[in-house]
C-alpha positions in Angstrom: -1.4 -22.6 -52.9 1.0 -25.8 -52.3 3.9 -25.8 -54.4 5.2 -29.3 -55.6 8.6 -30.1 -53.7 10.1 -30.5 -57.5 9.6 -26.7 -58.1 11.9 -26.0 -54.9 15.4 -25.2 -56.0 17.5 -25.9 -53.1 21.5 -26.5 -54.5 22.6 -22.5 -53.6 21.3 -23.2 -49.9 22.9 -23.1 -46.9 22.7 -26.5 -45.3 23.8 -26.3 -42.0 22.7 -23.5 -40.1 25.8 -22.8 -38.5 26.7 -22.1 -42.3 24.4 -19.0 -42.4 25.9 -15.4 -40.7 22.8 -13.6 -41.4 19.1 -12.7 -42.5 18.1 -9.9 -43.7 14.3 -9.7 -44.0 12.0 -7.2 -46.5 9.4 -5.3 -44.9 6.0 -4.6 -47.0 4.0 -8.5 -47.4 6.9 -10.1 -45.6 7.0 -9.0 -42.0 4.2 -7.0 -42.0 1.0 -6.6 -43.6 0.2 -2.5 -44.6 -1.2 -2.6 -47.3 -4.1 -1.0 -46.2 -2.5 2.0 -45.2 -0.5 2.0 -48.3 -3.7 2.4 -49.8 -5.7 5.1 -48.2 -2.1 7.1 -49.5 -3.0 6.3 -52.8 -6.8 7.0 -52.3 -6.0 10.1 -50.9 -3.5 11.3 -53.4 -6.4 10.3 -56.4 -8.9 11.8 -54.9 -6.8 15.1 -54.2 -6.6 15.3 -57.6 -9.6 14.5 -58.9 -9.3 10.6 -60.1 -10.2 7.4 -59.6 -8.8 6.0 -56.9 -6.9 2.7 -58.0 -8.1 -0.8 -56.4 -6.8 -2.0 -53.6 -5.9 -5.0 -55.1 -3.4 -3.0 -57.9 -1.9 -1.3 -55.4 -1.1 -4.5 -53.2 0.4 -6.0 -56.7 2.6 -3.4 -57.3 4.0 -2.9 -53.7 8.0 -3.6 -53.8 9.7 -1.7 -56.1 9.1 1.3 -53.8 6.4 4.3 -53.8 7.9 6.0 -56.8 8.1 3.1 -58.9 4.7 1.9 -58.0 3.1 5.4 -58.4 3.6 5.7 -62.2 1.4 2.7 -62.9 -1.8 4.9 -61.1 -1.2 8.7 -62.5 -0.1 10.5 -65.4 3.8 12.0 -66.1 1.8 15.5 -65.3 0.6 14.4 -61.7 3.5 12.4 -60.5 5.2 15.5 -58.9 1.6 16.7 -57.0 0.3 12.8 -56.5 4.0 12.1 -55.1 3.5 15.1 -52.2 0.2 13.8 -51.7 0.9 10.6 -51.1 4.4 11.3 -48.7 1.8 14.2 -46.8 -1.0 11.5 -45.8 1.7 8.5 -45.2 3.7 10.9 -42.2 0.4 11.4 -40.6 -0.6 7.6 -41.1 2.1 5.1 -41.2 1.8 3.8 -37.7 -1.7 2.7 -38.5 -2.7 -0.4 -39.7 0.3 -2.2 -39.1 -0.3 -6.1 -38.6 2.9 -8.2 -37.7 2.6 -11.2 -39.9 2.2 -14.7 -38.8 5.5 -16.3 -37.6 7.3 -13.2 -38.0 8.3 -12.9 -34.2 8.7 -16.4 -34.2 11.8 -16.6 -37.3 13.2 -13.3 -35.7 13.5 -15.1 -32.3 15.1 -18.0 -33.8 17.6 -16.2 -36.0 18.9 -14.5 -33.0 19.2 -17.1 -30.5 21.8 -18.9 -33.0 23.7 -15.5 -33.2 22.6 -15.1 -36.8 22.1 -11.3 -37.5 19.0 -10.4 -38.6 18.5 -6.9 -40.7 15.6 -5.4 -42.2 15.9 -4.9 -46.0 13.2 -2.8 -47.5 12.1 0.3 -50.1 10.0 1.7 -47.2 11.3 5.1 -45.7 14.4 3.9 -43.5 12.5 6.7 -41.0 9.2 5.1 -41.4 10.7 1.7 -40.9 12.4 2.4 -38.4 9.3 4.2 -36.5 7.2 0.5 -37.5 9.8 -1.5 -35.9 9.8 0.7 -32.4 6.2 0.3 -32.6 6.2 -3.5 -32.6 9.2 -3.5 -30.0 11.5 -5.4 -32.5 14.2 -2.3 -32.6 16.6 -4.9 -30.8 15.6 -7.7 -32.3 17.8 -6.4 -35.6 21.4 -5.4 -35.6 20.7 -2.9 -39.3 17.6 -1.5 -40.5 18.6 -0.2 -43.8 15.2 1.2 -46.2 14.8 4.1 -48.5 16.6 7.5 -48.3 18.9 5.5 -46.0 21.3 5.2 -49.0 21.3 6.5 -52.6 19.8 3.0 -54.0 16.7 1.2 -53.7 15.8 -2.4 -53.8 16.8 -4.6 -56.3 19.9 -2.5 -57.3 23.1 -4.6 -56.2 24.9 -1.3 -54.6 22.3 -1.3 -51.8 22.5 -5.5 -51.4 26.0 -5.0 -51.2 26.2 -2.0 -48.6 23.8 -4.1 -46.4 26.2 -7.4 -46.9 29.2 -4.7 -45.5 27.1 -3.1 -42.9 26.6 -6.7 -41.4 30.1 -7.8 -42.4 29.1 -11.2 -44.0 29.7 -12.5 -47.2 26.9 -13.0 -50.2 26.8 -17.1 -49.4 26.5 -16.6 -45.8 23.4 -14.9 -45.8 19.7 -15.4 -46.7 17.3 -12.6 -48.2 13.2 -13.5 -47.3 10.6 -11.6 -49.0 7.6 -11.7 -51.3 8.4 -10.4 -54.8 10.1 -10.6 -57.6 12.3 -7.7 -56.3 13.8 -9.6 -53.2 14.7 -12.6 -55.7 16.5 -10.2 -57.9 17.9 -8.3 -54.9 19.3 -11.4 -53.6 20.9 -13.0 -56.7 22.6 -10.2 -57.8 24.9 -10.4 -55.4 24.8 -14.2 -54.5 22.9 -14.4 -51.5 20.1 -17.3 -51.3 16.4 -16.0 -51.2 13.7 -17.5 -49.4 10.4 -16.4 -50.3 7.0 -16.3 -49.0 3.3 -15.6 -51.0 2.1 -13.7 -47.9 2.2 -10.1 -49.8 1.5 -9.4 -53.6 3.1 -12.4 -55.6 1.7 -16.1 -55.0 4.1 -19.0 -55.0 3.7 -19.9 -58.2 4.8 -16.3 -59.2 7.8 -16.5 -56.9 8.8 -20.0 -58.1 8.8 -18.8 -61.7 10.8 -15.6 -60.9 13.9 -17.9 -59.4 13.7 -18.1 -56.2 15.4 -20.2 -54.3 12.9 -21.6 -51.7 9.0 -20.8 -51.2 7.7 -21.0 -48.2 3.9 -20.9 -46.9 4.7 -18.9 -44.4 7.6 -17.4 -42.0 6.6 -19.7 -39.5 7.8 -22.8 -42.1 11.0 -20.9 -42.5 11.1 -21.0 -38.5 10.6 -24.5 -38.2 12.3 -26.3 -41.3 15.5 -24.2 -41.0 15.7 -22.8 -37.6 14.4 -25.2 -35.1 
């Protein structure tokens, strides 16, 4: 979907990239596509128990706000503790499957670093099973922090975690730049002042993303490569 260049709201942006310390990327629609995998847990865990598994479509929309968040909108208060298990048991054995490295994702990583921009990884996936996804696409050095669930005591868009990853990479909130694909990113930029860039490559469109604040929408992290890091 093109969004009309009136919609972009551009006056919190860094200009000049010499202006911008760091990027700190989400993981789920924005680097990587897994949302298949995501849901053959939640298959599995509604089937376990003797439901319906949910669409795959509902559970791409409600990726972002992390597993246990998402999980309530598919089972009762009763299953959450059993469907939660479920869902953790089949994602150990299957989380290194599926995963497709988005479009232009290699591409913006590449060109953040080669200015000496730091780039992070910024995400309510397991910090474990983020960090296992990232070996397997041999981008572990491509990141100076990969911070994700269980890592801390927060989750995404709380502003303790945006503000432990601002001190773990030592910049300041108007030095850096969140990308991602939710309403969740937006809100886990602002609240601490940092700009967010989005893109409609996971479960919000632009038109979603422009109407939730953010700052930029992109088609694609291969536009964010070319229009602000070339």
């Amino acid at each position: 979907m093109q969004v009309p260049k009136h919609y972009f709201i551009q006056m919190s942006v860094p200009t000049k990239n010499h202006e911008i310390a760091a990027v700190l990327f989400d993981m789920d629609g924005t680097l990587v596509d897994h949302f298949e995998t995501i849901y053959r847990c939640y298959k599995y865990a509604a089937e376990k128990l003797g439901k319906t598994a949910p669409s795959y479509d509902s559970v791409k929309r409600g990726v972002g706000g992390s597993m246990p968040v998402t999980i309530r909108k598919f089972f009762e208060e009763s299953e959450l503790e059993r469907a939660m298990v479920l869902w953790r048991e089949r994602f150990d054995e299957i989380h290194l499957e599926g995963v497709i490295l988005l479009p232009g994702a290699r591409e913006l990583i590449q060109a953040v670093t080669k200015r000496g921009i730091k780039a992070a990884v910024f995400t309510n996936k397991s910090g474990t099973h983020t960090r296992n996804i990232i070996e397997s696409l041999g981008l572990t050095n491509s990141f100076d922090q990969i911070i994700g669930a269980h890592d801390t005591d927060y989750r995404k868009p709380e502003p303790e975690l945006s503000q432990i990853a601002l001190d773990r990479l030592n910049v300041e909130p108007n030095q850096a730049i969140l990308v991602g694909d939710s309403p969740f990113d937006i809100e886990s930029a602002h609240c601490v002042g940092m700009t967010s860039f989005c893109v409609p490559t996971g479960s919000h469109s632009a038109q979603e993303l422009v109407e939730a604040g953010a700052d930029r929408v992109f088609e694609s992290l291969q536009e964010i490569a070319d229009k602000q890091f070339s």
